[in-house]
C-alpha positions as CSV (number, residue, x, y, z in Angstrom):
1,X,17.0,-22.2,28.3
2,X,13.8,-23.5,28.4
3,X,12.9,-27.5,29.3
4,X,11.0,-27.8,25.8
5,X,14.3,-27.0,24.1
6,X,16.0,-29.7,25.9
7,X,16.2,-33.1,24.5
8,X,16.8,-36.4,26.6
9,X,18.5,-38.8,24.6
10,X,19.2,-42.9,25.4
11,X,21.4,-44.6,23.7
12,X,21.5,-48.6,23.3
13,X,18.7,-48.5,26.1
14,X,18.2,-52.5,26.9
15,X,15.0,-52.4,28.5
16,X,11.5,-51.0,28.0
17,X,10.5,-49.9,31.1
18,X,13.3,-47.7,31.4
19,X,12.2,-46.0,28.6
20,X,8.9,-45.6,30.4
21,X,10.5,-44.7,33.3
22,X,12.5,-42.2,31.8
23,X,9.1,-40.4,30.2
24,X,7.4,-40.4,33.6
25,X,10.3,-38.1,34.8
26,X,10.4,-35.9,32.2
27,X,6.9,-35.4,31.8
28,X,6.9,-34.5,35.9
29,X,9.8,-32.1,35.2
30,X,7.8,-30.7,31.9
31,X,10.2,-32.2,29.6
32,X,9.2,-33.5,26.4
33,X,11.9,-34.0,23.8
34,X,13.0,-37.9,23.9
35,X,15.4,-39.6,21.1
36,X,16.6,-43.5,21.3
37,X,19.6,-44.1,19.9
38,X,19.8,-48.0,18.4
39,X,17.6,-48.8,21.1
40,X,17.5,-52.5,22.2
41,X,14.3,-53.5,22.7
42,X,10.4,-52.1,21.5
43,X,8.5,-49.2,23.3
44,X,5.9,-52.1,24.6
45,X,3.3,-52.4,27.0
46,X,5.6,-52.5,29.8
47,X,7.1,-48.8,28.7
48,X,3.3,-47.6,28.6
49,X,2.9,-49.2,32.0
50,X,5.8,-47.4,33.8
51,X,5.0,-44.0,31.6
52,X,2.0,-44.1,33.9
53,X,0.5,-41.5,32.0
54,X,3.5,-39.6,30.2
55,X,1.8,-41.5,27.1
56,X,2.5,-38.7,24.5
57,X,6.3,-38.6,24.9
58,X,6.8,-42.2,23.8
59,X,4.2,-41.8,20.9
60,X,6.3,-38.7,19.8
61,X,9.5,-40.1,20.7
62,X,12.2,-40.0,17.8
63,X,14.4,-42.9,16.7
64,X,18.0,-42.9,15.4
65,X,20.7,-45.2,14.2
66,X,23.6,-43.2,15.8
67,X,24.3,-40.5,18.8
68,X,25.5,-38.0,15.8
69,X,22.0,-37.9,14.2
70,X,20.2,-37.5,17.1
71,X,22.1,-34.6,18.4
72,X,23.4,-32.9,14.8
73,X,20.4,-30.2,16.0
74,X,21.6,-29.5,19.3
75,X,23.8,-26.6,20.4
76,X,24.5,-27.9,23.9
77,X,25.4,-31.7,24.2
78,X,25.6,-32.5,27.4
79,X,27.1,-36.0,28.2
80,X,26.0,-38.3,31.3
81,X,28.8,-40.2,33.2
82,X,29.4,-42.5,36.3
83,X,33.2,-43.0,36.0
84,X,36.2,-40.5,35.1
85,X,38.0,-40.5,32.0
86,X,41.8,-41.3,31.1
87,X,41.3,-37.9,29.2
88,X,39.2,-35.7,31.2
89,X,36.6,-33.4,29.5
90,X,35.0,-30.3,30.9
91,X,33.2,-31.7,33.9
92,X,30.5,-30.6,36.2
93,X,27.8,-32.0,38.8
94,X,23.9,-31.5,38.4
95,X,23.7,-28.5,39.8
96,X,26.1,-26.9,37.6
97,X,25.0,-28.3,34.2
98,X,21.9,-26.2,34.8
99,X,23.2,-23.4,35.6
100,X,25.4,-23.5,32.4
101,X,22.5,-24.4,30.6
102,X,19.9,-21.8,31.6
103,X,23.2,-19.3,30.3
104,X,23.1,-20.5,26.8
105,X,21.6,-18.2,24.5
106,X,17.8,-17.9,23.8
107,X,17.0,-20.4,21.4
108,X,19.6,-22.7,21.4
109,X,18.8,-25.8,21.7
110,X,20.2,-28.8,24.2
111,X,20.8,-32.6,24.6
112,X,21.7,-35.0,27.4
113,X,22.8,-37.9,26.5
114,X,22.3,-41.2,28.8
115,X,24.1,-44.2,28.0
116,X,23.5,-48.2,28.2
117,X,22.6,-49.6,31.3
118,X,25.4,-51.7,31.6
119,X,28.5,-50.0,30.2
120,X,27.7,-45.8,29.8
121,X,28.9,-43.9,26.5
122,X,31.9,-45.1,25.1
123,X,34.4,-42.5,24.2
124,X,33.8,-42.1,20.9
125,X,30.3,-41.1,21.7
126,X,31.4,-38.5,24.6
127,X,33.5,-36.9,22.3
128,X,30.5,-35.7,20.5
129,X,29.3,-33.5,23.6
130,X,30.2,-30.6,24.8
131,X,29.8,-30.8,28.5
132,X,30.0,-34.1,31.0
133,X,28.0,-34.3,34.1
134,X,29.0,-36.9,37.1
135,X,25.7,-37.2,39.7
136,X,27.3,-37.4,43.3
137,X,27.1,-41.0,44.8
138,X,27.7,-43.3,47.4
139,X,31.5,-43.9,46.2
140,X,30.8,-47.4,47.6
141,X,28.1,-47.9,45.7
142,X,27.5,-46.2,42.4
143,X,25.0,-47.7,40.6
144,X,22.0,-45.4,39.2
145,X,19.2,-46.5,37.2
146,X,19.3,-44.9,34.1
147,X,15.7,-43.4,34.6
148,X,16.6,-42.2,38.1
149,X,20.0,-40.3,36.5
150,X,17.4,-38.6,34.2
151,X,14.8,-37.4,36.8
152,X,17.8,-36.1,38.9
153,X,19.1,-34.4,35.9
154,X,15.6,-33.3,35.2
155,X,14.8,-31.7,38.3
156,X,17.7,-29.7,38.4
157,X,17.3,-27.9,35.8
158,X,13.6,-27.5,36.3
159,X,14.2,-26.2,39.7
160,X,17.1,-23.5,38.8
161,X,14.8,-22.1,35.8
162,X,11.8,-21.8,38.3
163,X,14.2,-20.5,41.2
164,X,12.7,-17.2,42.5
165,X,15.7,-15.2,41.0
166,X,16.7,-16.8,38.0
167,X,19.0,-16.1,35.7
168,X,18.1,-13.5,33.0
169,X,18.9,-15.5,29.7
170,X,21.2,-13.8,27.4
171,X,20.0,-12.2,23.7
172,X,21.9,-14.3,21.7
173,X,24.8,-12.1,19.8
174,X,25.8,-15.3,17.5
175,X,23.9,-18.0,17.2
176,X,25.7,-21.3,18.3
177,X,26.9,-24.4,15.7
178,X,24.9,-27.3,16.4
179,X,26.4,-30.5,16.4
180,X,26.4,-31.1,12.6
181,X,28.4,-28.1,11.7
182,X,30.8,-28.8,13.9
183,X,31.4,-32.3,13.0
184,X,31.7,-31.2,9.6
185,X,34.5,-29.0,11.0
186,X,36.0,-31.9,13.1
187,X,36.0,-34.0,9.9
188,X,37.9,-31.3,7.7
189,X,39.9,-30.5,10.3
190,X,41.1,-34.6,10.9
191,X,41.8,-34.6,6.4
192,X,43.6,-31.4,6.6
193,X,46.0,-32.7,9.2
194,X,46.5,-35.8,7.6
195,X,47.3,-34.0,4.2
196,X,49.9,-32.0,5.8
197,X,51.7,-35.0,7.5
198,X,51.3,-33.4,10.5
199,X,48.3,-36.1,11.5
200,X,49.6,-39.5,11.1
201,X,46.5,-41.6,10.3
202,X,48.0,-45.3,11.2
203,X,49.5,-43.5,14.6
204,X,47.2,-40.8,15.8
205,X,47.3,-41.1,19.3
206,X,45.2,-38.2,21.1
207,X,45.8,-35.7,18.9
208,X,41.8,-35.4,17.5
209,X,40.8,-36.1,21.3
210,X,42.5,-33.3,22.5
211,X,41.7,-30.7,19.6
212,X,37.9,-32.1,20.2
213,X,38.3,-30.9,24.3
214,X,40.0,-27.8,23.0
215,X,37.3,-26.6,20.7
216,X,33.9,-28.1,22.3
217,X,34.6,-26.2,25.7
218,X,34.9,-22.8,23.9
219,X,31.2,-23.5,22.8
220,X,31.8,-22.4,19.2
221,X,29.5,-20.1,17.3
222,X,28.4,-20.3,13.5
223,X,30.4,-17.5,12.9
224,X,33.6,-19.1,14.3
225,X,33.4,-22.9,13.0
226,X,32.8,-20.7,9.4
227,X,36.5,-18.9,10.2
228,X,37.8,-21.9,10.8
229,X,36.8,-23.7,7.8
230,X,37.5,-21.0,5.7
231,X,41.4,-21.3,6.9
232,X,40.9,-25.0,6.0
233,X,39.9,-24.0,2.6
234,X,42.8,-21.6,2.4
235,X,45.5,-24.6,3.8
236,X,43.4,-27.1,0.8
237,X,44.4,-24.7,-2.0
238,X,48.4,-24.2,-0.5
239,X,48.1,-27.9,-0.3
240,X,47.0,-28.6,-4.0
241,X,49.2,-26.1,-5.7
């Protein structure tokens, strides 16, 4: 996978130069692709400032009310994380996300997904991706600048794709779901439950959390998420007769 089909995505970023930050090491790594999601402040003169130059991927960057929208594109969502999970979710360091990245089919197209600088992604927003990544630190001392997490994550991957033996990418057989279709899937999934009375919407525990960890790891083609809602369908007519 290629680092023009790769989008960086920040969501709830709080200050400018961050963003600006966050351009410069993408635009060193030859990454291009940015989204802010409900960003909390204005690309400014301070954002151009710390760009120092990366100047085209804030004029192009893309702006987006919620993490679903910016990603419904994406094949690959790859979720950023400094802290373990009461439900854990396929996990992996640097190093490994880009190896499992540069193994996605040609064409596909990625996201990594960064969260506030104060608090991360919140669950419901991890539960969008497919994939979390942890960066290795000081377990005394944790805390990473946003736009340093994203220039370690971007040199990663630019350094396995130009390795001297890379991987061969793989011609795709199916061609993934993006992020859309498989909400769409998630959501007919969550009504069909509740219809049945297996799903009880005022006490649902972790049931949709742990069908979402089930199905995102096994990186779900068209083809598949269209089985699957076709056995919906099938369960909606039982259901209505």
């Amino acid at each position: 996978m290629l680092t023009q089909e790769i989008k960086i995505v920040m969501v709830g970023t709080t200050h400018p130069g961050n963003i600006g930050a966050a351009a410069r090491a993408m635009h060193t790594m030859c990454f291009s692709r940015l989204a802010l999601v409900d960003p909390q402040c204005d690309i400014d003169a301070v954002a151009y400032a710390r760009a120092s130059g990366a100047d085209h991927i804030l004029d192009d960057c893309q702006f987006h009310d919620g993490l679903a929208d910016a990603i419904a594109d994406c094949n690959c969502v790859v979720a950023t994380s400094a802290r373990r999970r009461s439900l854990s979710w396929p996990e992996s360091d640097p190093r490994g996300i880009a190896e499992w990245l540069q193994q996605q089919a040609a064409g596909s197209r990625a996201a990594i997904v960064f969260g506030p600088e104060h608090s991360g992604l919140s669950n419901d927003e991890l539960q969008l991706c497919n994939r979390m990544v942890v960066i290795p630190t000081n377990p005394e001392f944790g805390s990473l600048n946003v736009a340093a997490a994203i220039q370690i994550l971007c040199y990663q991957i630019f350094a396995h794709q130009h390795a001297s033996n890379p991987v061969e990418e793989a011609e795709p057989q199916e061609p993934r779901a993006n992020s859309a279709e498989v909400e769409s899937f998630f959501s007919h999934l969550q009504q069909n439950l509740e219809r049945s009375g297996f799903l009880d919407p005022q006490k649902p525990g972790q049931i949709m959390q742990r069908l979402r960890r089930l199905y995102l790891r096994s990186d779900l083609t068209r083809n598949e998420i269209n089985i699957l809602r076709g056995t919906l369908s099938a369960f909606d007519r039982r259901l209505e007769r």
